[in-house]
Backbone as CSV, one residue per row, in Angstrom:
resi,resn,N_x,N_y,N_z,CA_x,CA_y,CA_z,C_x,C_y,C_z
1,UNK,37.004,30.040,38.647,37.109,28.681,38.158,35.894,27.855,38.563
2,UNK,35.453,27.798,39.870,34.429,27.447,40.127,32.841,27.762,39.169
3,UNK,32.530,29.194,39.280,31.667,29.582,38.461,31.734,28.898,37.029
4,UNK,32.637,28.622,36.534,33.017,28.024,35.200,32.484,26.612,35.251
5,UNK,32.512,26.114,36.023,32.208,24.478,36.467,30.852,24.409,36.258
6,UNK,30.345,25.528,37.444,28.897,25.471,37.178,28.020,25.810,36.233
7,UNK,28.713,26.564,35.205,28.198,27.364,34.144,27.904,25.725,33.286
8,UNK,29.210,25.361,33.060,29.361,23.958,32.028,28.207,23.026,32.420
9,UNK,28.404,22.492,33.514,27.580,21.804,34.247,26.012,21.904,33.783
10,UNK,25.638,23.683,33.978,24.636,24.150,33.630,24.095,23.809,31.929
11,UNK,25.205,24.076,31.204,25.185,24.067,29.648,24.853,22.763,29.301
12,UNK,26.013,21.857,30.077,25.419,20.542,29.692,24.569,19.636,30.168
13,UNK,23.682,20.031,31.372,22.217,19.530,31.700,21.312,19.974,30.797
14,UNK,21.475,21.383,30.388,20.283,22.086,29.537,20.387,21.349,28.525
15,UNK,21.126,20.807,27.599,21.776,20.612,26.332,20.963,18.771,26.778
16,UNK,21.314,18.271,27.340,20.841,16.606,27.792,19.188,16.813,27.589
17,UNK,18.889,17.482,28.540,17.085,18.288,28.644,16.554,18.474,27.237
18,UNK,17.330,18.911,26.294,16.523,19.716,25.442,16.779,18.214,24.415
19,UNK,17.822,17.742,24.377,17.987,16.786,23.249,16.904,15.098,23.524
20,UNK,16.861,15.222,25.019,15.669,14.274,25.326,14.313,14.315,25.396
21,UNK,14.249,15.360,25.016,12.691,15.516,24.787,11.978,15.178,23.702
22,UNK,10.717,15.270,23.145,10.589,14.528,21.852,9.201,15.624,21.000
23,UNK,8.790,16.295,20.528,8.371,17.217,19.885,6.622,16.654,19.739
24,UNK,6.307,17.494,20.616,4.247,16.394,20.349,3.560,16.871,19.437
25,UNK,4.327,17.854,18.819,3.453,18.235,17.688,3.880,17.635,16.296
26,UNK,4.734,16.632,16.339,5.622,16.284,14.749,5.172,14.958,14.799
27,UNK,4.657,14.331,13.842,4.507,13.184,14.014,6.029,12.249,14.395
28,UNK,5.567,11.030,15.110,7.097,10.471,15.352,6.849,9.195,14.128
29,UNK,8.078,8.549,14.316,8.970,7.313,13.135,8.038,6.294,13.894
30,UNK,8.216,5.105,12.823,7.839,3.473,13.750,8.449,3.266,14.616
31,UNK,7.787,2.789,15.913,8.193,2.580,17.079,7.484,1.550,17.506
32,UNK,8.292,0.232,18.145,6.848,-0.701,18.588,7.184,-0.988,19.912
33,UNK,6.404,-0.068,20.232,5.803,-0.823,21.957,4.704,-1.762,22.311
34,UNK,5.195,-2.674,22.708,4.245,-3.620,22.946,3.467,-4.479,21.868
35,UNK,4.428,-4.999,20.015,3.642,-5.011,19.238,2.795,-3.868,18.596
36,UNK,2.375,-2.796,19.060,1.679,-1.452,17.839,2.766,-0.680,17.567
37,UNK,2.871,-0.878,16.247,3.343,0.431,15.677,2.716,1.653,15.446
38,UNK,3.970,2.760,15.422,3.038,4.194,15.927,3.117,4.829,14.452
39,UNK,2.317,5.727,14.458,1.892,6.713,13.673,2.777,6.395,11.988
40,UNK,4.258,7.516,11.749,4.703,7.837,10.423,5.437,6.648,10.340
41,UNK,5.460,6.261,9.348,6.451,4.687,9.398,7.374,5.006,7.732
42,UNK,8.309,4.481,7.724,9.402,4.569,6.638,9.042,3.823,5.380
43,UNK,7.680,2.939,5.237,7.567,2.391,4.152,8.105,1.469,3.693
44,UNK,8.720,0.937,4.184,9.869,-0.547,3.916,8.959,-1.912,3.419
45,UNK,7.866,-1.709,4.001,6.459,-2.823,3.724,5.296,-2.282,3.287
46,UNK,4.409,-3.124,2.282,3.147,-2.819,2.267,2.687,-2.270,3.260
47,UNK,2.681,-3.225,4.478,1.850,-3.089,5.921,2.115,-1.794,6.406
48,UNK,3.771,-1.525,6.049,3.874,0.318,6.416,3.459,1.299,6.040
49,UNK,3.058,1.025,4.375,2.384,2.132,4.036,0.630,1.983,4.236
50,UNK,-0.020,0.766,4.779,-1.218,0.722,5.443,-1.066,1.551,6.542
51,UNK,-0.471,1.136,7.734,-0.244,2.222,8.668,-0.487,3.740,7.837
52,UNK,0.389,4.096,7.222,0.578,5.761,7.264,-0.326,6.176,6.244
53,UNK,-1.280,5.427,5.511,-2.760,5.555,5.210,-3.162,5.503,6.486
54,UNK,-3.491,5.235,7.167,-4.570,5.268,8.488,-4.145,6.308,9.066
55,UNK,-2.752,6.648,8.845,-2.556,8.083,9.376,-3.089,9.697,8.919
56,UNK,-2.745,9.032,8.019,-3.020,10.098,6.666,-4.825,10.648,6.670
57,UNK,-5.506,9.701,6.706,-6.906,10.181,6.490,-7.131,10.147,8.189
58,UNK,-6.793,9.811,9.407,-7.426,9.797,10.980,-6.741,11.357,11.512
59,UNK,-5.356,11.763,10.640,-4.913,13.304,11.141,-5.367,13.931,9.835
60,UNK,-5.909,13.815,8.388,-6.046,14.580,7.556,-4.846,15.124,7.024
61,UNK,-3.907,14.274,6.905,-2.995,14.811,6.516,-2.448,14.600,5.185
62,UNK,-2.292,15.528,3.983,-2.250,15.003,2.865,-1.308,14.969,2.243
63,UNK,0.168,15.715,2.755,1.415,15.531,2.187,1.356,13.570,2.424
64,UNK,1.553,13.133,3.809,1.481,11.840,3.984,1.240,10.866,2.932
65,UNK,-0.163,11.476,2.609,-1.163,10.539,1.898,-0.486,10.906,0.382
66,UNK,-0.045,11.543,-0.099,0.773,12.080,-1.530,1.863,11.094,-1.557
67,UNK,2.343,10.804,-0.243,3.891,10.408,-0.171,3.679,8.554,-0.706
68,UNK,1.859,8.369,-0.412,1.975,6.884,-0.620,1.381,6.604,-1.958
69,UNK,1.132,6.951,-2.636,0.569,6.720,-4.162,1.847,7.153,-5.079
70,UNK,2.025,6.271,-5.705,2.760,5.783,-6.918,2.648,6.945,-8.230
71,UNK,3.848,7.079,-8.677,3.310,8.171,-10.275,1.748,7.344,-11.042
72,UNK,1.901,6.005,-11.027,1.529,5.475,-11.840,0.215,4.713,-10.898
73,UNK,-0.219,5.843,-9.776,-1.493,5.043,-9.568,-2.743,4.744,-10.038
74,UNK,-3.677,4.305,-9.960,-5.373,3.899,-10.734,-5.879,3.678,-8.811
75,UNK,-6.888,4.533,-9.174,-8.190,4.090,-8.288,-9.461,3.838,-9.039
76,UNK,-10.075,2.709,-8.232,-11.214,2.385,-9.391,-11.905,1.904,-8.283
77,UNK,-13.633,2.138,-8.405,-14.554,2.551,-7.763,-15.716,2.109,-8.456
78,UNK,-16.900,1.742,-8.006,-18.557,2.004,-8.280,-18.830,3.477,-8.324
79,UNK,-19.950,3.674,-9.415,-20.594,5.161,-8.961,-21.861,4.199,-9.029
80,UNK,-22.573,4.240,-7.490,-23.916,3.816,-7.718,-25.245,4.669,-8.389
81,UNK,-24.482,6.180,-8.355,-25.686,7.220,-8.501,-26.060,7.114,-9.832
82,UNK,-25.291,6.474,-10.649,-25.760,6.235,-11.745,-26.525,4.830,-12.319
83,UNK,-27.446,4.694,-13.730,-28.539,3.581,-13.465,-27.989,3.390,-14.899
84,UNK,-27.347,2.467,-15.353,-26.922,1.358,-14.864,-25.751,2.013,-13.758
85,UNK,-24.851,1.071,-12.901,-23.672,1.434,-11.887,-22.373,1.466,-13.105
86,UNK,-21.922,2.631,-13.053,-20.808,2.408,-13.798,-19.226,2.970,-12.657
87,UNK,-18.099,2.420,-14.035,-17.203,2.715,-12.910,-17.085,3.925,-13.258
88,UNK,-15.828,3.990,-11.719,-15.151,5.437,-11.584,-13.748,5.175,-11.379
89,UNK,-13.185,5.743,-12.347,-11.363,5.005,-12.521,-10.875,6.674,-12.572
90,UNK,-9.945,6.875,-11.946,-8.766,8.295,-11.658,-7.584,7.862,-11.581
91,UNK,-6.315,8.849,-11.545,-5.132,8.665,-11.353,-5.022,9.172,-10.052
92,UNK,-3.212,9.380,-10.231,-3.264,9.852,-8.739,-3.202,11.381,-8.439
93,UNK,-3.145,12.636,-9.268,-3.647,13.633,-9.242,-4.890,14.039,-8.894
94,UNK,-5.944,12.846,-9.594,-7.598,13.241,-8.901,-7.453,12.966,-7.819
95,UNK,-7.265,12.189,-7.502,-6.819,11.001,-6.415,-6.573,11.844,-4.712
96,UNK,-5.479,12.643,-5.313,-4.836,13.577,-4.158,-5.593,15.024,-4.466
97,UNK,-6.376,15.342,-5.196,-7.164,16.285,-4.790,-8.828,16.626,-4.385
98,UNK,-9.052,15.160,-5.133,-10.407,14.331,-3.896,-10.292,14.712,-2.672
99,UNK,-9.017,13.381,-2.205,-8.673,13.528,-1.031,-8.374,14.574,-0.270
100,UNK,-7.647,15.238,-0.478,-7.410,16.672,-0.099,-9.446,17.508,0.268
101,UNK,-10.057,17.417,-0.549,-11.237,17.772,-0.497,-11.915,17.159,0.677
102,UNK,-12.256,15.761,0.559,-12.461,14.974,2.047,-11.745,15.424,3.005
103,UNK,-10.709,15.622,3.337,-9.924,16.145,4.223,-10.568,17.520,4.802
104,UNK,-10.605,17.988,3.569,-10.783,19.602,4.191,-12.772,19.648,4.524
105,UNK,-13.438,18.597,4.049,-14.933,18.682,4.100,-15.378,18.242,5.512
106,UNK,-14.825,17.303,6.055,-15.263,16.591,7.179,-14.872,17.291,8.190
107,UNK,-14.664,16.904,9.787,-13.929,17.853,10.466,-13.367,16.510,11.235
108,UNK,-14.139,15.478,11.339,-13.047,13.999,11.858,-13.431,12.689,11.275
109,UNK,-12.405,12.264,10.446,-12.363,10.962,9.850,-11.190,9.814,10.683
110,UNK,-12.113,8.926,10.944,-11.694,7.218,11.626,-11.377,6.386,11.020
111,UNK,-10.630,6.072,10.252,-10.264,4.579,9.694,-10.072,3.680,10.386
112,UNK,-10.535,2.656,10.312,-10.092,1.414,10.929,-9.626,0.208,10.287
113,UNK,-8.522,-0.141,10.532,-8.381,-1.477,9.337,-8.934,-2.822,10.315
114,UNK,-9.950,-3.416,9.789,-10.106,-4.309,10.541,-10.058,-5.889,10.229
115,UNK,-8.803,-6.055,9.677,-8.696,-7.484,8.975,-7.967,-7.476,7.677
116,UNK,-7.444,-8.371,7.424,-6.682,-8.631,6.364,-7.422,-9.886,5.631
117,UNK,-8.314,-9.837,4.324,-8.581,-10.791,3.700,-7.132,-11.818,3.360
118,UNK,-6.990,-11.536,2.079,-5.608,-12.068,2.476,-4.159,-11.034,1.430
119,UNK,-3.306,-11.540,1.290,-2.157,-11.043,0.924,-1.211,-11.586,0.037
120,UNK,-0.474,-11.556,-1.003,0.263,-12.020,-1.731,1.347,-11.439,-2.594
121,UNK,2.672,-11.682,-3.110,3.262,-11.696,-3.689,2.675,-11.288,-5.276
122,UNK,3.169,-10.683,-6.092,2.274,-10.822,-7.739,3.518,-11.273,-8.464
123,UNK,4.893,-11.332,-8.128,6.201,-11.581,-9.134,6.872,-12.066,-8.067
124,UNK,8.396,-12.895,-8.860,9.007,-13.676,-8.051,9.830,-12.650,-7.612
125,UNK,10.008,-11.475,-7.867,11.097,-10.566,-7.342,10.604,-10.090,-6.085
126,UNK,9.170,-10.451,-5.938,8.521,-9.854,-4.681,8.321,-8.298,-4.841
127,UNK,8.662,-7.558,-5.930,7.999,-6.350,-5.663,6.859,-5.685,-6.056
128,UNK,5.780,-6.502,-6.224,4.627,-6.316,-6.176,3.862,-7.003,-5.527
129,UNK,3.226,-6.484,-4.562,2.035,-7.437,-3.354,0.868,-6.807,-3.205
130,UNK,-0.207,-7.905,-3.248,-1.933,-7.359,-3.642,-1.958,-7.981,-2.414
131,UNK,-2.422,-6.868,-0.944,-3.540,-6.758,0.142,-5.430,-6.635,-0.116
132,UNK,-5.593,-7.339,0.238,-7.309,-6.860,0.053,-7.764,-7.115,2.118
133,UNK,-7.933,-5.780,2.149,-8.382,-5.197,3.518,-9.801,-5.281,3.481
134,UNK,-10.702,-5.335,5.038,-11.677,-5.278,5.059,-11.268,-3.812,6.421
135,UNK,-12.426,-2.733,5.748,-12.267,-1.660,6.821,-13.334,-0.902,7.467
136,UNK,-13.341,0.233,8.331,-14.537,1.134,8.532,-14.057,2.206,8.375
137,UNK,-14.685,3.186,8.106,-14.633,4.838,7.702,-15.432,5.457,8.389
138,UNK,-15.314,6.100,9.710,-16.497,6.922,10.737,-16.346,8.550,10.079
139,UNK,-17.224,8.860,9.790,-16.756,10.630,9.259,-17.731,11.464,10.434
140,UNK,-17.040,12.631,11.210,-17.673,13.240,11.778,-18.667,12.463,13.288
141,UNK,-17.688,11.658,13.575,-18.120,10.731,14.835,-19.835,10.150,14.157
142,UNK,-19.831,9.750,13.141,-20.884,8.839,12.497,-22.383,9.490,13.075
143,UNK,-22.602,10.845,13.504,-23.539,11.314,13.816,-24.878,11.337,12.458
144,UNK,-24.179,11.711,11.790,-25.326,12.300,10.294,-24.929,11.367,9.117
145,UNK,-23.997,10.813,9.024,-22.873,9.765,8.260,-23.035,8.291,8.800
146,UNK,-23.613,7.703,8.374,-23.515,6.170,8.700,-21.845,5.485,8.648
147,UNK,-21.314,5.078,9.360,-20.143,4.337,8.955,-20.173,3.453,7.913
148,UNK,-19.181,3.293,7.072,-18.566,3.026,5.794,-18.126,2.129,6.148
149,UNK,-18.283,0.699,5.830,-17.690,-0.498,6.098,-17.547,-1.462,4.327
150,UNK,-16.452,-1.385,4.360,-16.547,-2.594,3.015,-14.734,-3.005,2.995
151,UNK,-14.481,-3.153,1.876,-13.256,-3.815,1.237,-12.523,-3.279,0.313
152,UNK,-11.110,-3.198,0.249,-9.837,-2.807,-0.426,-9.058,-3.293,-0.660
153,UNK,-9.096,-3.598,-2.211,-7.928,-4.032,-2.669,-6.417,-3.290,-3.214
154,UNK,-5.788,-3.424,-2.763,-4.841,-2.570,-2.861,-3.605,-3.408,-3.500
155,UNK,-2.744,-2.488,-4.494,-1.445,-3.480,-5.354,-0.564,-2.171,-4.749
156,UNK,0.884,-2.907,-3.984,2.029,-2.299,-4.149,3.071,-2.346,-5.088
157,UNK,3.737,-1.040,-5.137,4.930,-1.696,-5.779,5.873,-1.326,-5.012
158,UNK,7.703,-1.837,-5.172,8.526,-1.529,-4.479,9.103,-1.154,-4.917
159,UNK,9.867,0.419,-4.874,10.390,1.333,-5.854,12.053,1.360,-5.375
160,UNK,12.838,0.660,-6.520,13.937,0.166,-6.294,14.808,1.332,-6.634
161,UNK,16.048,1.525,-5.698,16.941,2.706,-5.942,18.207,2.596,-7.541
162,UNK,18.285,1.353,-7.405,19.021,0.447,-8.053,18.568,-0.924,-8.379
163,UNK,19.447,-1.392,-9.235,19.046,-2.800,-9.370,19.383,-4.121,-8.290
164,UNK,20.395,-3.512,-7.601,20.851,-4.413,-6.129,20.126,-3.860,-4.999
165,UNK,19.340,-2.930,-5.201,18.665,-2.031,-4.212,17.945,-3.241,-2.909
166,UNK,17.542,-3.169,-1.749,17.280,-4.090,-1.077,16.126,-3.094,-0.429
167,UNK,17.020,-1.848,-0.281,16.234,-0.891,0.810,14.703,-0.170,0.490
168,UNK,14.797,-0.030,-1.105,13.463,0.512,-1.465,12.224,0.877,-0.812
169,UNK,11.419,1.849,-0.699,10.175,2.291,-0.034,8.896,1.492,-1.068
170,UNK,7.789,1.112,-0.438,6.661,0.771,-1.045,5.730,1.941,-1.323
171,UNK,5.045,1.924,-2.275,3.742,2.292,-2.741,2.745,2.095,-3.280
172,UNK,1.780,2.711,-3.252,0.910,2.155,-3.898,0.380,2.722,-5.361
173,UNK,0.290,1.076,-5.994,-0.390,1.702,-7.718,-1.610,1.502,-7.828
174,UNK,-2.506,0.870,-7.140,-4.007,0.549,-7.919,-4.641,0.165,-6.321
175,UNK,-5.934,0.862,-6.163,-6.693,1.074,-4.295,-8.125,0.706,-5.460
176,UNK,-8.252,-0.455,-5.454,-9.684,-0.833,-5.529,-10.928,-0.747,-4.892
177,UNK,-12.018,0.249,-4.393,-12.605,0.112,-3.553,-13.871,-1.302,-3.664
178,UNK,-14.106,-1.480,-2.796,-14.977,-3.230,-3.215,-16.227,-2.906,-2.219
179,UNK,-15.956,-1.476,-1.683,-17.898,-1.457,-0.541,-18.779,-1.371,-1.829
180,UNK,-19.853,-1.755,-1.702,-21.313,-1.350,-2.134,-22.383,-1.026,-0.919
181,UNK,-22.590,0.412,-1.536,-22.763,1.023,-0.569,-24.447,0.845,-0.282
């Protein structure tokens, strides 16, 4: 009977141990200590899916970065290499296999968001909001790569489950880039 005690005892310290621990290789959920939120965030806000862009391109991670573009995204861009500058407009298929390419070309990319120009509402339902970010891009600890500093405009939308839906995740439809490089 005794042995039995200790066995349990045993089972249920191990069982406490193993369920309190927290996995360092998985990214974790929003968490705010101290004001910063961490790493994968649920998307509930624009600002969340900024976060898990900064995640997305600082771990290279591109399911992430898939998870935040919209069926119905547009990226639109300068090509300076050309005389006159014309644009460069993609969906989100080029989009995510660009990216995917950057990802796999570099060996460490830095984003930094450093400022919020400003922010707004586009409808009274509130589910569309245009951020225009000012940021930096370090590729490869900026050794051979000059850092990338300019501006992003970015349009969300909020993808409703229903029509009473409240809970909806954000994404993004249209990432304007605004550097001239």
């Amino acid at each position: 009977m005794k042995q039995a005690g200790i066995f349990l005892a045993l089972v249920i310290g191990a069982l406490l141990f193993v369920f309190s621990c927290e996995n360092p290789f998985a990214p974790g959920l929003k968490h705010d200590f101290e004001g910063a939120a961490l790493i994968v965030t649920d998307q509930k806000t624009p600002e969340d899916v900024l976060i898990n862009f900064k995640y997305a391109y600082n771990f290279k991670d591109s399911l992430v970065y898939a998870d935040l573009l919209d069926s119905s995204f547009l990226f639109i861009s300068k090509n300076f290499a050309t005389e006159p500058i014309t644009d460069l407009t993609w969906g989100r298929d080029v989009d995510i296999k660009t990216t995917v390419g950057l990802f796999r070309h570099f060996q460490t990319l830095n984003l930094t968001w450093e400022g919020t120009v400003y922010a707004r509402y586009l409808n009274e339902e509130r589910t569309l909001k245009e951020i225009k970010k000012v940021f930096s891009l370090v590729i490869d600890g900026g050794r051979e790569i000059p850092t990338i500093r300019g501006e992003a405009l970015f349009v969300f939308k909020k993808k409703l489950f229903s029509a009473n839906d409240t809970t909806g995740i954000w994404r993004i439809i249209r990432w304007e880039d605004l550097s001239s490089f």
